[in-house]
N, C-alpha and C positions, 0 to 999 in steps of 0.2 A: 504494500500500500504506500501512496506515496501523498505526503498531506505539505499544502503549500501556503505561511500563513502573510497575510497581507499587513506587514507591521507597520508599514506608514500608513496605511489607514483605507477608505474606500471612495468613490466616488459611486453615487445614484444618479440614474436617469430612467425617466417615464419616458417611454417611447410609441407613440402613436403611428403607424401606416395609413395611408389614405388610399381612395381606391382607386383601384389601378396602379399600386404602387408593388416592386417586384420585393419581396421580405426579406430573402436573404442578397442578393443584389445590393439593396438598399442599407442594408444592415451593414453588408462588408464594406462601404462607403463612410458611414458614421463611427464604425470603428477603426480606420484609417483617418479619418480627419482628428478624430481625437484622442488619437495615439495610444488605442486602446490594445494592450498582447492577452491582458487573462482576465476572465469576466465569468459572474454567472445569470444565467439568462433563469431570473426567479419566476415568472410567472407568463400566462397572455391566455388573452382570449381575443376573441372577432370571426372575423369570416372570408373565404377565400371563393373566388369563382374560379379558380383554377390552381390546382395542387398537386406537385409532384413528388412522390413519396418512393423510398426503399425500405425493405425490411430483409429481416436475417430468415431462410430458407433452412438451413442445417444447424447442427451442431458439431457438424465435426469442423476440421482445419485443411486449412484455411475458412474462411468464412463465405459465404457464398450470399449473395443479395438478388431481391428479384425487384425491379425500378419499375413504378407504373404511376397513371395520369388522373387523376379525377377531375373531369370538368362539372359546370353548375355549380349551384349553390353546396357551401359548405361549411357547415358548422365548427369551429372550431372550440373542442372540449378540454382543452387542458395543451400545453405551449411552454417545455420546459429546456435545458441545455446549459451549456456552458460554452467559452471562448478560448481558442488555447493558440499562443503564436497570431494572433489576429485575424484567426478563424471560427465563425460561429459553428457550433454540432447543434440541431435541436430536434428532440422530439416533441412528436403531437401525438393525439388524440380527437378524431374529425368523425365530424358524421357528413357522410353523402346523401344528405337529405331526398334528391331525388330517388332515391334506390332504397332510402331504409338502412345503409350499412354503417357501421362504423370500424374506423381503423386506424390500428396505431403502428408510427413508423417516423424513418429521419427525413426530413423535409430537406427536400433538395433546390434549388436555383431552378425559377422558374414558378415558381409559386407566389401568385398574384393576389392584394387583397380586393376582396370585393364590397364593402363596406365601413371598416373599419378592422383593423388587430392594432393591438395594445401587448406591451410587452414591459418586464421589468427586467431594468439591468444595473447590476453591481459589479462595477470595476474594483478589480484587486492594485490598486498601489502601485507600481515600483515590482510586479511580481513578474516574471518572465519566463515565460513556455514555449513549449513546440508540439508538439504531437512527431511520432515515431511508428514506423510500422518496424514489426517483427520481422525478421525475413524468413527464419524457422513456421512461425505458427501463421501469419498474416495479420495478426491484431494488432490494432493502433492504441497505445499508450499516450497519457499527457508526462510530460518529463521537464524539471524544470531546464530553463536553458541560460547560456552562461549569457551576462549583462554585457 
């Protein structure tokens, strides 16, 4: 386990998307203007009219992913992640309202809002990461990285 503690302190932002606005697109913009490396992304809700999503298929190793599209209305139930190296990871929780389905998985680029999402974000300080793939197993690690 690796624990990474923020001892200059944190910075907060309420983050609101408007529609038509691309989430992670957008996101990787504001946390490049504000020189943001490690963050965790506390909470969101709102709604997407177009959502591109991965989820993990196996258990074994490497990891195996299967990437698919949901268009239309979509509820957005829970929007949660973290930032490592200046990169957002997040997961959701979405209902495909047209279909009745709900599904949880990592929100990829390309995922558009359709109404409003809201999102909370706490910058870690002074704290510096990268993410790392395994080349044995294929799992991606957060690791801290040298300043």
């Amino acid at each position: 386990m690796l624990s990474l503690e923020a001892t200059e302190g944190t910075r907060t932002f309420m983050i609101s998307f408007r529609r038509g606005d691309y989430i992670i697109e957008e996101l990787r913009e504001l946390l490049k203007k504000e020189g943001v490396d490690a963050a965790l992304i506390t909470s969101g809700i709102g709604s997407f009219d177009k959502c591109e999503l991965h989820t993990i298929t196996s258990t074994g190793l490497p990891p195996k992913d299967r990437f698919f599209s949901l268009e239309g209305p979509v509820e957005v139930g829970a929007l949660h992640g973290s930032v490592a190296g200046g990169e957002p990871h997040i997961h959701v929780v979405v209902h495909d309202t047209a279909n009745d389905k709900l599904f949880v998985g990592h929100l990829e680029p390309g995922t558009r809002c359709c109404y409003r999402v809201e999102l909370g974000l706490v910058v870690l300080t002074n704290v510096k990461t990268k993410r790392v793939t395994d080349e044995k197993t294929g799992l991606i690690d957060i690791v801290a990285a040298d300043a």
